[in-house]
PyMOL Python script that loads the backbone (N, CA, C, O; Angstrom):
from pymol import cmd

cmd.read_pdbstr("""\
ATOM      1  N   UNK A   1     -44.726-218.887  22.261  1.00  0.00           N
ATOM      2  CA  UNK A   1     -43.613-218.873  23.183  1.00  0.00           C
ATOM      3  C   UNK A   1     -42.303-218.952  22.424  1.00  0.00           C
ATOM      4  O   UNK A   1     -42.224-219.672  21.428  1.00  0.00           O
ATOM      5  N   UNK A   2     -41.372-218.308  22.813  1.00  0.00           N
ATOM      6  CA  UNK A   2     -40.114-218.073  22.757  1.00  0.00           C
ATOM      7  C   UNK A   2     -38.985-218.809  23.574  1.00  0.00           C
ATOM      8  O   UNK A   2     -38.475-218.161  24.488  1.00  0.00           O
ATOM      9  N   UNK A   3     -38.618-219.862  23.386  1.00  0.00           N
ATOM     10  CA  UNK A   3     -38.094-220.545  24.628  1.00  0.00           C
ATOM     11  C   UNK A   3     -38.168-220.270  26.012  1.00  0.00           C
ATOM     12  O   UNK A   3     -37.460-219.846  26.926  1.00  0.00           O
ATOM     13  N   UNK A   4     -39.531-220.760  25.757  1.00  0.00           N
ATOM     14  CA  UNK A   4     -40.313-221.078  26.855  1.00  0.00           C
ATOM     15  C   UNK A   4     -40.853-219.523  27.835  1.00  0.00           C
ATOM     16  O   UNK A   4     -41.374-219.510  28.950  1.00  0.00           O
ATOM     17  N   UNK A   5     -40.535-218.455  27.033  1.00  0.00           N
ATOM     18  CA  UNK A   5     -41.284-217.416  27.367  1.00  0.00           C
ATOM     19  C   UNK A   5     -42.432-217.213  26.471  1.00  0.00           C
ATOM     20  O   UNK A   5     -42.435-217.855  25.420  1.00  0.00           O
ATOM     21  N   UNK A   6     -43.602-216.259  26.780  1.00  0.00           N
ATOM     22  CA  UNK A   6     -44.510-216.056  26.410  1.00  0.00           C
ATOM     23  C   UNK A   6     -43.662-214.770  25.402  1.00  0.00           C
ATOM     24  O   UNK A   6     -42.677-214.205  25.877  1.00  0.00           O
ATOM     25  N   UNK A   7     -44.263-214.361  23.778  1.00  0.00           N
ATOM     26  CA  UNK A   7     -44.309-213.270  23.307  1.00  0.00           C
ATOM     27  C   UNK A   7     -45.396-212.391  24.063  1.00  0.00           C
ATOM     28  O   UNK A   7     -46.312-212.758  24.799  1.00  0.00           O
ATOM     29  N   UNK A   8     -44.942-210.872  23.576  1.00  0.00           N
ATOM     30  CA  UNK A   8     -46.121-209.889  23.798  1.00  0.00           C
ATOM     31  C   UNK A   8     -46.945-210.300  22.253  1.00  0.00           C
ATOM     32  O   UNK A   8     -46.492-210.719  21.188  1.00  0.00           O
ATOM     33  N   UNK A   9     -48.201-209.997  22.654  1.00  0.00           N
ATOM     34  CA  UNK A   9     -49.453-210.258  21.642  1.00  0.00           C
ATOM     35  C   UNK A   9     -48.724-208.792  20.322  1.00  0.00           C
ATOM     36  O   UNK A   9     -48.748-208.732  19.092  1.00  0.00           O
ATOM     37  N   UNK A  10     -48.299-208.071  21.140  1.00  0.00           N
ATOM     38  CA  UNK A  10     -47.676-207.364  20.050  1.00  0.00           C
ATOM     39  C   UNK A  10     -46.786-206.946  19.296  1.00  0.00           C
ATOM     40  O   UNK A  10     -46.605-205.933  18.620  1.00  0.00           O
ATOM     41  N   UNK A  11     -45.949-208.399  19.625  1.00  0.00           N
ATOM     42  CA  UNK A  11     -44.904-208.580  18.625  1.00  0.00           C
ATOM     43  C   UNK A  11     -45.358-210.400  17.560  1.00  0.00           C
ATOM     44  O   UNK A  11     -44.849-211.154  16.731  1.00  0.00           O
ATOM     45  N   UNK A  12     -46.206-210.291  18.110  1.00  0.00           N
ATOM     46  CA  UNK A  12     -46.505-211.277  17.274  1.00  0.00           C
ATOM     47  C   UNK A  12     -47.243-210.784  15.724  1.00  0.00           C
ATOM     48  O   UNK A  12     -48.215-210.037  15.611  1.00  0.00           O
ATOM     49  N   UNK A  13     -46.554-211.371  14.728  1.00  0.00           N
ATOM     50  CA  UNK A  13     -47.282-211.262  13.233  1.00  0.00           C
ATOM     51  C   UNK A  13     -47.622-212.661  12.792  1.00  0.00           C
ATOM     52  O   UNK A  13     -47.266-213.793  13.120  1.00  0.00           O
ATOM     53  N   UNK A  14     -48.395-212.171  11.978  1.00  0.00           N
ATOM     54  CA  UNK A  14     -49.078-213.949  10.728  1.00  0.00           C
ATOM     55  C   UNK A  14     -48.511-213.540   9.407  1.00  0.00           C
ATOM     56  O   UNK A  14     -48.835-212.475   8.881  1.00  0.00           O
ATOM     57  N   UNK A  15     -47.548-214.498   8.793  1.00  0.00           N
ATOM     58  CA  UNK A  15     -47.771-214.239   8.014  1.00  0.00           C
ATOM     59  C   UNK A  15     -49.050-215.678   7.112  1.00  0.00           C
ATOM     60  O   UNK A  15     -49.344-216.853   7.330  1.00  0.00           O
ATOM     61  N   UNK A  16     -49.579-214.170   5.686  1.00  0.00           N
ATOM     62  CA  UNK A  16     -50.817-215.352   4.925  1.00  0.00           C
ATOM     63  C   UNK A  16     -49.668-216.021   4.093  1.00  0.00           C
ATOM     64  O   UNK A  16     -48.562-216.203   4.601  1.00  0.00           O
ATOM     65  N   UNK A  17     -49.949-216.374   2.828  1.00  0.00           N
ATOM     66  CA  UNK A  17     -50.087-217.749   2.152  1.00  0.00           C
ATOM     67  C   UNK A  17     -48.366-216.307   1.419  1.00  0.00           C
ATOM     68  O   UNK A  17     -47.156-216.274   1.639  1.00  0.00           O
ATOM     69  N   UNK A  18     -49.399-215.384   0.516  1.00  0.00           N
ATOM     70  CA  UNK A  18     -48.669-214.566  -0.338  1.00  0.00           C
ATOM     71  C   UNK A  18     -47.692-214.188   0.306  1.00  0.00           C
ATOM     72  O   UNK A  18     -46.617-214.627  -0.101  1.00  0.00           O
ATOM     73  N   UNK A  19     -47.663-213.387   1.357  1.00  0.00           N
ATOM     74  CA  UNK A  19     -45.716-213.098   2.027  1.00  0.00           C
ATOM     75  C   UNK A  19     -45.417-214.092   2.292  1.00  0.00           C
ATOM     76  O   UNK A  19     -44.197-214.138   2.135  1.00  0.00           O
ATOM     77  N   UNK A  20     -45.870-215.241   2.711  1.00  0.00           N
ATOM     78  CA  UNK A  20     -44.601-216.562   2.831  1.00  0.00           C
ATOM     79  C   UNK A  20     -44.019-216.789   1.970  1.00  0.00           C
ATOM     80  O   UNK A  20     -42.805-216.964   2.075  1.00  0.00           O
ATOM     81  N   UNK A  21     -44.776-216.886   0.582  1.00  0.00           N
ATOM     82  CA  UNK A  21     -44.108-217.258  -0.665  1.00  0.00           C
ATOM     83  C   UNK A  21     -43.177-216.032  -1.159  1.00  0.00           C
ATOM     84  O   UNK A  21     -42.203-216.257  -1.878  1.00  0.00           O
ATOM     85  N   UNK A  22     -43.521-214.720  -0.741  1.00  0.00           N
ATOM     86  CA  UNK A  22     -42.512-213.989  -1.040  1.00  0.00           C
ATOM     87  C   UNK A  22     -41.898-213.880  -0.662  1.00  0.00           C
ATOM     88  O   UNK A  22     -41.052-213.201  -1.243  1.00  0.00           O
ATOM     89  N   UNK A  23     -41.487-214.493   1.015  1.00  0.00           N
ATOM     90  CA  UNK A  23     -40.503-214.305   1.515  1.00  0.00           C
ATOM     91  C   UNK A  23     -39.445-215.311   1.400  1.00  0.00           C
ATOM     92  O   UNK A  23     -38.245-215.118   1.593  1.00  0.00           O
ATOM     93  N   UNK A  24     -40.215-216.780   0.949  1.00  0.00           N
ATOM     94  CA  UNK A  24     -39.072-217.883   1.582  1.00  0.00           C
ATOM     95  C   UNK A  24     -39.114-218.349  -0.366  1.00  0.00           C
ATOM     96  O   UNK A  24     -38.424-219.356  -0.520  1.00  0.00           O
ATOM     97  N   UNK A  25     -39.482-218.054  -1.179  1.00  0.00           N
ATOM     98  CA  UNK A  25     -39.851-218.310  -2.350  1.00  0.00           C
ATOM     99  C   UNK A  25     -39.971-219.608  -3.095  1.00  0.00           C
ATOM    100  O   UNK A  25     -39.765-219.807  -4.292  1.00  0.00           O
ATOM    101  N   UNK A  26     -40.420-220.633  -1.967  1.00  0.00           N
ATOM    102  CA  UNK A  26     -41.214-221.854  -1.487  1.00  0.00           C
ATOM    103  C   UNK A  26     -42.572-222.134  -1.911  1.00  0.00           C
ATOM    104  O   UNK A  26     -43.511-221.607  -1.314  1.00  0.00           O
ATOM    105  N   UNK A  27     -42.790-223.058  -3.065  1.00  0.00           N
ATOM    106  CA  UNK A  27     -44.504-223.142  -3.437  1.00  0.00           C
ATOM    107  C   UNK A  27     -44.803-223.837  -1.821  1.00  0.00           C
ATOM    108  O   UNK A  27     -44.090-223.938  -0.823  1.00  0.00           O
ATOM    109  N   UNK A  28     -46.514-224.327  -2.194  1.00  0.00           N
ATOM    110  CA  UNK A  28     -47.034-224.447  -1.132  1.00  0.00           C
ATOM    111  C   UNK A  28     -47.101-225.930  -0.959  1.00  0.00           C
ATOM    112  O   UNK A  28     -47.443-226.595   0.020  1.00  0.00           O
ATOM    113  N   UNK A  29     -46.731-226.252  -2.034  1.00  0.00           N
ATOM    114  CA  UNK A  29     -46.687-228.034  -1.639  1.00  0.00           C
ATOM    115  C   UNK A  29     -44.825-228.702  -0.993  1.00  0.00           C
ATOM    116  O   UNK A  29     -44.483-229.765  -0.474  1.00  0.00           O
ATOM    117  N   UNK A  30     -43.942-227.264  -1.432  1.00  0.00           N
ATOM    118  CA  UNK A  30     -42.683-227.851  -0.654  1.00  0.00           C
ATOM    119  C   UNK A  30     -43.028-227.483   0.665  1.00  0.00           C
ATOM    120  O   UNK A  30     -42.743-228.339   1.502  1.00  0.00           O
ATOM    121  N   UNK A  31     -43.588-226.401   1.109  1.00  0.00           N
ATOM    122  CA  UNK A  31     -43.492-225.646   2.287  1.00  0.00           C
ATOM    123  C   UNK A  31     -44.458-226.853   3.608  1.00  0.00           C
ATOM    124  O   UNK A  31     -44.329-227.080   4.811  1.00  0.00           O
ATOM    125  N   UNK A  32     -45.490-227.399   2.379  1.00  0.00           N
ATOM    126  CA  UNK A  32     -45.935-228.525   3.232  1.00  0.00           C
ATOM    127  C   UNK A  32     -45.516-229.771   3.405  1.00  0.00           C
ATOM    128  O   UNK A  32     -45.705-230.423   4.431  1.00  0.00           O
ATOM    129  N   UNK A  33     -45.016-230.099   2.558  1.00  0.00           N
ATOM    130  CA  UNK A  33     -43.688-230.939   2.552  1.00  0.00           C
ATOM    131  C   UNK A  33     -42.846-230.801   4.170  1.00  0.00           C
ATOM    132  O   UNK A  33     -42.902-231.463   5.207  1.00  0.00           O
ATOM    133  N   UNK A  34     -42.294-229.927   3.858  1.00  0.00           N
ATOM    134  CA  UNK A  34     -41.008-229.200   4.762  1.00  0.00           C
ATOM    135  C   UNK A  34     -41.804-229.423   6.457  1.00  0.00           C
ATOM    136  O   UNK A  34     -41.273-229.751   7.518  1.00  0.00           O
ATOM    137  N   UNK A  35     -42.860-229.179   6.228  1.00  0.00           N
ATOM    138  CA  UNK A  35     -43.649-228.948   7.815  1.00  0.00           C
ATOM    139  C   UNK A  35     -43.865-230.237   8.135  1.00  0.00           C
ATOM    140  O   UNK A  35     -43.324-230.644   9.163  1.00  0.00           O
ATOM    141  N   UNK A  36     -44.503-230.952   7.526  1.00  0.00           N
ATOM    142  CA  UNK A  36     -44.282-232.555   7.777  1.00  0.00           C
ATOM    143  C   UNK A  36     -43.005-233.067   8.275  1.00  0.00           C
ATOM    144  O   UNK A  36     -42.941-233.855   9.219  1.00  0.00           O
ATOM    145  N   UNK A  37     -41.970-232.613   7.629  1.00  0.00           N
ATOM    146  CA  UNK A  37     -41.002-233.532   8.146  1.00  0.00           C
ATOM    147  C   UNK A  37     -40.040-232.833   9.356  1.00  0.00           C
ATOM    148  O   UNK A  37     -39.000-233.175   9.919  1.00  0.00           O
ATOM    149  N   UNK A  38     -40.941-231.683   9.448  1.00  0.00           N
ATOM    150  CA  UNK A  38     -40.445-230.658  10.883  1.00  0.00           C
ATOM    151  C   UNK A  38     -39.219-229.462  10.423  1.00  0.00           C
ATOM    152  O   UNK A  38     -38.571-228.785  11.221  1.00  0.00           O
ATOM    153  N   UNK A  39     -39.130-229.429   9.127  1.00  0.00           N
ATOM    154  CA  UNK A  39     -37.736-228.705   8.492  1.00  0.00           C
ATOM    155  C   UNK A  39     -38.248-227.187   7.878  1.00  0.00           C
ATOM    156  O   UNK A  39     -37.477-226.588   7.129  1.00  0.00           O
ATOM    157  N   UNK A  40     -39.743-226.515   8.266  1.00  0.00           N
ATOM    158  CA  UNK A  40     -40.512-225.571   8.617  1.00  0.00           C
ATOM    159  C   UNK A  40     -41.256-225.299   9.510  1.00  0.00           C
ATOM    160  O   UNK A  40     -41.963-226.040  10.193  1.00  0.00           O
ATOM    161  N   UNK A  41     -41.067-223.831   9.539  1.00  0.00           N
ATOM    162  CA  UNK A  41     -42.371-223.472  11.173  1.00  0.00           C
ATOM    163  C   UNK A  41     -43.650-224.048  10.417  1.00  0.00           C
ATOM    164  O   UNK A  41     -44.028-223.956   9.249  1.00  0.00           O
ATOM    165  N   UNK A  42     -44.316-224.866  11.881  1.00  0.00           N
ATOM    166  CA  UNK A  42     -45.632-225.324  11.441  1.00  0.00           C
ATOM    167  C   UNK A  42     -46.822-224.592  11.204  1.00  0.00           C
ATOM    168  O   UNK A  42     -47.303-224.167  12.255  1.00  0.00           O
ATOM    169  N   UNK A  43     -47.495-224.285  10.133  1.00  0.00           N
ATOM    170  CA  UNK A  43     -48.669-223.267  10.012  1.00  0.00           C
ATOM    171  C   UNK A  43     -49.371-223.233  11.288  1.00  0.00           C
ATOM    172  O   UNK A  43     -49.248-224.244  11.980  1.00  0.00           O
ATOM    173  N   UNK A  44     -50.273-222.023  11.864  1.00  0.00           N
ATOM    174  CA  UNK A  44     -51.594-221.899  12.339  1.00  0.00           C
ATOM    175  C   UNK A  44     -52.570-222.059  11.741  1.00  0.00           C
ATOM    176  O   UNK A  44     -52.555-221.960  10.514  1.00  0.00           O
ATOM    177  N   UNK A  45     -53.728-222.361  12.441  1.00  0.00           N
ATOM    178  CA  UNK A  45     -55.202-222.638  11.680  1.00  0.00           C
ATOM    179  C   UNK A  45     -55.739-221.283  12.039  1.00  0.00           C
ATOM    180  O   UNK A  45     -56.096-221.346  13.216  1.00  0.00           O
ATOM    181  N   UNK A  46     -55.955-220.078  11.546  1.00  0.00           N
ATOM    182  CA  UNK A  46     -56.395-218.862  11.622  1.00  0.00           C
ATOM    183  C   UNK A  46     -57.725-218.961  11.358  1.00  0.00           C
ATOM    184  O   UNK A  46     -58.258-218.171  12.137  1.00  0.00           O
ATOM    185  N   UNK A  47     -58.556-219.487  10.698  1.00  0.00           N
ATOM    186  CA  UNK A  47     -59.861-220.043  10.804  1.00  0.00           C
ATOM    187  C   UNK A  47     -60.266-221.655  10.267  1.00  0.00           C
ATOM    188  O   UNK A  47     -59.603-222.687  10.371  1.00  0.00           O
ATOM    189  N   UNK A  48     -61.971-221.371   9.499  1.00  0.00           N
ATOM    190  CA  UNK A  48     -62.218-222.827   8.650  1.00  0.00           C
ATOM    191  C   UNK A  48     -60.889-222.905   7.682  1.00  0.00           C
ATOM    192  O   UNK A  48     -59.881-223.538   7.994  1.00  0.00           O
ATOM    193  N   UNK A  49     -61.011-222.315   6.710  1.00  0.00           N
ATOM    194  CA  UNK A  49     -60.172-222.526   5.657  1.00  0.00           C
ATOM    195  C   UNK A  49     -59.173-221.162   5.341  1.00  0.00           C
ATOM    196  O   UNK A  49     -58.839-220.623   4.286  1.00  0.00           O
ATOM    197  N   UNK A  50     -58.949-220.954   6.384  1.00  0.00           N
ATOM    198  CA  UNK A  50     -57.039-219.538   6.517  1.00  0.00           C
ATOM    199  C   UNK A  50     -55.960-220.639   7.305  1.00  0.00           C
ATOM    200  O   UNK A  50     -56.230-221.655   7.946  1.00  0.00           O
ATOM    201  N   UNK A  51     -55.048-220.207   7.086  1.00  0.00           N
ATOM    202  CA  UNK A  51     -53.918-220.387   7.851  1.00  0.00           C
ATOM    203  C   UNK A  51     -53.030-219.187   7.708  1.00  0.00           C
ATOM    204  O   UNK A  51     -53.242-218.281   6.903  1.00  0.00           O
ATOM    205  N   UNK A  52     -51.764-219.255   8.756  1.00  0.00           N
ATOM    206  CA  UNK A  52     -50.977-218.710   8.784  1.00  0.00           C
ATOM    207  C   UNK A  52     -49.623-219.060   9.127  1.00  0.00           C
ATOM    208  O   UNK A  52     -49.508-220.210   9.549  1.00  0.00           O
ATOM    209  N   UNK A  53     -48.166-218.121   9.035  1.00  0.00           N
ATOM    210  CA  UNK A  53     -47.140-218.770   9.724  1.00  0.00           C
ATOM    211  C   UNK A  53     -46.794-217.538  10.587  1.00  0.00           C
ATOM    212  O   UNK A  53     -46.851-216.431  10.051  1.00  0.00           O
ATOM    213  N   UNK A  54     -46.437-217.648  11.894  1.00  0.00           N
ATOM    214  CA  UNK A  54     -45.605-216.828  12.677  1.00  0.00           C
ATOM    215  C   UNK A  54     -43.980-216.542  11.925  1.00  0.00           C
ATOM    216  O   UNK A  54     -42.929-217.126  11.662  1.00  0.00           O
ATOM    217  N   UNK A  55     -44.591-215.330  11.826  1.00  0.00           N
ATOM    218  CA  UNK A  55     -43.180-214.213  11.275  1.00  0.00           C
ATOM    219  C   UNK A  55     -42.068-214.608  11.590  1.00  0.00           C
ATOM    220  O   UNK A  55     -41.327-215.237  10.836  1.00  0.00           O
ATOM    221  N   UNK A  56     -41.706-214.152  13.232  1.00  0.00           N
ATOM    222  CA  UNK A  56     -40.555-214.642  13.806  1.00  0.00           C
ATOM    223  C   UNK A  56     -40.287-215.664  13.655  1.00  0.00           C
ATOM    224  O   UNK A  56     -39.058-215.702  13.718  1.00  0.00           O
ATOM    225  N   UNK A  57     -40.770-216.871  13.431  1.00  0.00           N
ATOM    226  CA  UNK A  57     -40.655-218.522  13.466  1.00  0.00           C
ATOM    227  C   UNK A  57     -40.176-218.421  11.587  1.00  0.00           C
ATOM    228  O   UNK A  57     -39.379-219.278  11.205  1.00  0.00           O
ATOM    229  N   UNK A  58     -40.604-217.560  10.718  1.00  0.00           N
ATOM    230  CA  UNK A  58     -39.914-217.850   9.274  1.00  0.00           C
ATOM    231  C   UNK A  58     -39.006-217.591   9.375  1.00  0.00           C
ATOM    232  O   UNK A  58     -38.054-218.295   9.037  1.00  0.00           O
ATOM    233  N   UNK A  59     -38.872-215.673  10.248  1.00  0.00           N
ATOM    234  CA  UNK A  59     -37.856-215.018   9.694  1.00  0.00           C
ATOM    235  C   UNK A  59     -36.310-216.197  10.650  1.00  0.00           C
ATOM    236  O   UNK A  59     -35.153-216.191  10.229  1.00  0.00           O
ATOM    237  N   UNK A  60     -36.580-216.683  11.369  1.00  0.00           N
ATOM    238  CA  UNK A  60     -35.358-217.495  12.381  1.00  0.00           C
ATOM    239  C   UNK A  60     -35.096-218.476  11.130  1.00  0.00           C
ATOM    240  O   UNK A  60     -33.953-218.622  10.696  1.00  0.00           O
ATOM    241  N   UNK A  61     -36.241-219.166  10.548  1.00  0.00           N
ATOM    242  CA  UNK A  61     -35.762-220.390   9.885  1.00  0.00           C
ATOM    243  C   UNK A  61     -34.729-219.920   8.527  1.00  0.00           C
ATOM    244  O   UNK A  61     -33.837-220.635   8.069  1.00  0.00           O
ATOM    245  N   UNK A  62     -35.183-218.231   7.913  1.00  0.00           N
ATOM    246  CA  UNK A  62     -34.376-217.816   6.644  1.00  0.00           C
ATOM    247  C   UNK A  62     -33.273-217.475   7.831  1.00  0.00           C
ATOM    248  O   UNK A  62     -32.450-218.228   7.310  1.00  0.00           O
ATOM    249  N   UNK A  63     -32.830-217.162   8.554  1.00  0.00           N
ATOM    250  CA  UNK A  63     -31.551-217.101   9.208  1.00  0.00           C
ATOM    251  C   UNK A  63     -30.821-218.225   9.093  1.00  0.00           C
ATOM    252  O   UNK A  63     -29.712-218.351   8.575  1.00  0.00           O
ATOM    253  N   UNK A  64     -31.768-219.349   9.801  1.00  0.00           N
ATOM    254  CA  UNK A  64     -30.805-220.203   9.778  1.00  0.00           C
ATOM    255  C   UNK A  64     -30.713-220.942   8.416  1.00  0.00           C
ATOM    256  O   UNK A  64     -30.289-222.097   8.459  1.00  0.00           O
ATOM    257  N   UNK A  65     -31.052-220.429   7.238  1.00  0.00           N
ATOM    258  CA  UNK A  65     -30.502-221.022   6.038  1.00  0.00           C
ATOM    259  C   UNK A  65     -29.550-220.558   5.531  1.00  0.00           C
ATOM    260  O   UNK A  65     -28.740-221.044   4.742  1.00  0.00           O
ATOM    261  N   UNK A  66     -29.646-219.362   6.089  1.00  0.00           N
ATOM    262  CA  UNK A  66     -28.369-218.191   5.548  1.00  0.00           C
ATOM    263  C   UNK A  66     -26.817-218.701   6.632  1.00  0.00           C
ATOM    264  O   UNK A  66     -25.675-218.690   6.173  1.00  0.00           O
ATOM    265  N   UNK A  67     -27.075-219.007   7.722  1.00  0.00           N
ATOM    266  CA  UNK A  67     -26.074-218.979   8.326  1.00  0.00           C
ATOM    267  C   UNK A  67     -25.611-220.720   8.049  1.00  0.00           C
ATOM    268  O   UNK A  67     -24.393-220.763   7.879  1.00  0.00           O
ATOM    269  N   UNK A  68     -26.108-221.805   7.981  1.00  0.00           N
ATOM    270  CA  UNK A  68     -25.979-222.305   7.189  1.00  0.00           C
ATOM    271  C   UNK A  68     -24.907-222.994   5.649  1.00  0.00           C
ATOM    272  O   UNK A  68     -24.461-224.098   5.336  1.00  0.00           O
ATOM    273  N   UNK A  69     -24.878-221.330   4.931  1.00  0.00           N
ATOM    274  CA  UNK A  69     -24.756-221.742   4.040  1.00  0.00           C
ATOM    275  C   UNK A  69     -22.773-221.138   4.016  1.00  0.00           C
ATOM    276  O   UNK A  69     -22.006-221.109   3.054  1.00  0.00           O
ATOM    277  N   UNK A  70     -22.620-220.898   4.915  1.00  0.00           N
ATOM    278  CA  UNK A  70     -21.016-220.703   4.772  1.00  0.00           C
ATOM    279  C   UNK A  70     -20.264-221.445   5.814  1.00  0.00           C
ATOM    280  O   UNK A  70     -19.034-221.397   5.839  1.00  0.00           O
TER     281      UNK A  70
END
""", "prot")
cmd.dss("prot")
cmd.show_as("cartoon", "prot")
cmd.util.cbc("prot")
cmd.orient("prot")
């Protein structure tokens, strides 16, 4: 959900482990860090041992680091 709307199933993406890190260029122990203390989108459990992060939920959070920063 999107404040408090539902997405279409087909705008939804995952990102895995590798584009997060390429995108936010965040190892995996800050990024879990960061989710703990609520200052990242919180992973999905995509199976036993996958996870993922919703796209839109990174790409908002690199916005708001960028906007942010001036």
């Amino acid at each position: 959900m999107q404040g408090g709307v539902p997405m279409p199933t087909a705008e939804l993406q995952v990102l895995r482990e590798k584009e997060r890190l390429r995108l936010t260029g965040y190892s995996r122990v800050q990024v879990w860090r960061l989710e703990r203390e609520g200052k990242f989108p919180k992973r999905i459990q995509l199976g036993a041992n996958s996870v993922g992060w919703l796209k839109h939920e990174v790409d908002a959070w690199i916005r708001e680091k960028a906007a942010a920063r001036q």
